[in-house]
C-alpha positions in Angstrom: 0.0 0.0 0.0 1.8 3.2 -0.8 1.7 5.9 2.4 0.1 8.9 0.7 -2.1 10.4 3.8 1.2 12.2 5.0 0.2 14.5 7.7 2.0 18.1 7.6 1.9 20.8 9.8 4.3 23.7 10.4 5.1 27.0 12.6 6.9 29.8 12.9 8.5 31.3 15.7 10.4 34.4 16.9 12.2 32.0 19.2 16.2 31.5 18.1 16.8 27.8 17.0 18.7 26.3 19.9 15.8 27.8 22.1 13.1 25.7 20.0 15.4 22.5 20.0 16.2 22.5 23.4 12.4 22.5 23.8 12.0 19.4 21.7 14.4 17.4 23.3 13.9 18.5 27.2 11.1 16.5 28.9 10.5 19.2 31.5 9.9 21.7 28.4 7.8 19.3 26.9 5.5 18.7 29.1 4.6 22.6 29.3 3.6 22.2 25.5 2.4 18.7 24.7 -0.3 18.5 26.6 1.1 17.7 30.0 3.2 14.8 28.5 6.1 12.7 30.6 8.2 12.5 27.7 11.3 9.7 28.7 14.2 9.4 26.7 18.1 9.2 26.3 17.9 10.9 23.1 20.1 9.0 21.3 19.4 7.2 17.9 18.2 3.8 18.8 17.0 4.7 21.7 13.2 3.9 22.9 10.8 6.9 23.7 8.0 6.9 26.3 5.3 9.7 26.4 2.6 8.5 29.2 0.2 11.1 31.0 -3.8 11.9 30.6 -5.3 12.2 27.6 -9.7 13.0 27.3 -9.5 11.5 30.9 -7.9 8.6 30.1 -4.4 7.4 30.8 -1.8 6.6 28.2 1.6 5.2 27.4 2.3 6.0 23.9 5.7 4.5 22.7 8.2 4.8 19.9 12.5 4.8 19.0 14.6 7.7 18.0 15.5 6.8 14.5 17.3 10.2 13.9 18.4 12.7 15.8 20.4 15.9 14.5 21.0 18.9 17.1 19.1 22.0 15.7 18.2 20.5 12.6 16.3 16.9 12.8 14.6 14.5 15.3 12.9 11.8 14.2 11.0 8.8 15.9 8.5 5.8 15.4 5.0 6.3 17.1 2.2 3.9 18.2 -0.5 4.8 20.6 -2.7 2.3 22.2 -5.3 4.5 22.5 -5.9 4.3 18.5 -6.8 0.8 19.4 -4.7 -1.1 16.8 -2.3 -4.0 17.6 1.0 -3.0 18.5 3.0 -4.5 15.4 5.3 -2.7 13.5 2.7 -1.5 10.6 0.7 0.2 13.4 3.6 2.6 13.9 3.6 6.7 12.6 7.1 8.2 12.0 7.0 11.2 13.1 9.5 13.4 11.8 10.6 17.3 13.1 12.7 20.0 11.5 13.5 22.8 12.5 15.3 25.7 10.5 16.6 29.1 11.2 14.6 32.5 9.3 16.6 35.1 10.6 15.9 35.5 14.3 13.3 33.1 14.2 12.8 29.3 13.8 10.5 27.6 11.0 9.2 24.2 12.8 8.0 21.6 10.1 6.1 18.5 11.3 5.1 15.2 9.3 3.6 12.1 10.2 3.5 9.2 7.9 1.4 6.1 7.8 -2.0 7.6 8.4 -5.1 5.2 7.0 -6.8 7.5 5.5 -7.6 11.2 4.4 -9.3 11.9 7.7 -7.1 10.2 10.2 -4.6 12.0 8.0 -6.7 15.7 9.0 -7.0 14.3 12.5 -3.3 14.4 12.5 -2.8 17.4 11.1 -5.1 19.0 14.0 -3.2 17.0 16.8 -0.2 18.2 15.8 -0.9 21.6 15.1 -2.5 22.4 18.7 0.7 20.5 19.6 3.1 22.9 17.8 0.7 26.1 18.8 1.7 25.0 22.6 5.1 25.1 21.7 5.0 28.3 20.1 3.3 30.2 23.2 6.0 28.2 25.8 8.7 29.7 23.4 7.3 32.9 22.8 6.1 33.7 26.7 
């Protein structure tokens, strides 16, 4: 099946670059932005990546691996939530995949998530992730 429901979302911010990557890769940062989220990592390619917390009233423990990781350019990771009540096998899994890029004093944040089912999980995405970037732009620009 090809992957053509790519979700894409993007921001910009005023904040400097290492600013906004420090804020992808800190789990005390991220929890201020993604929605009270315990992110737990190494942060090292390879490495496995836990986000647990609350979510509509219900608990979760998404899960995933850093599959790239470039300071103040590029993090990437595998995704799979339980809550989107699918089997946890590998063609279950999103890849979620981050840029960031400097415009002058500002950062351009670019976000895209592959291996959506359809054109409205594909949307669904799209909104998830936007309200998540939104979060990051008012931590970083506070």
């Amino acid at each position: 099946m090809e992957n053509t429901f790519i979700a894409k979302t993007h921001i910009e911010t005023t904040a400097p670059l290492t600013k906004v990557w420090e804020a992808l890769v800190t789990p005390a940062m991220i929890q201020q932005y993604m929605f009270g989220t315990n992110a737990v990592s190494s942060w090292e390619v390879g490495a496995p990546i836990v986000w647990c917390g609350e979510w509509e009233g219900k608990p979760y423990e998404d899960k995933g691996q850093i599959l790239q990781l470039q300071p103040e350019r590029l993090l990437q990771y595998s995704h799979f939530s339980p809550l989107a009540g699918q089997p946890d096998v590998p063609e279950n899994y999103h890849t979620v995949t981050i840029e960031v890029t400097a415009q002058g004093a500002g950062t351009l944040v670019t976000l895209m998530q592959d291996n959506n089912a359809t054109a409205d999980k594909q949307v669904q995405a799209e909104q998830n992730w936007g309200m998540m970037l939104d979060g990051l732009k008012k931590f970083l620009e506070k």
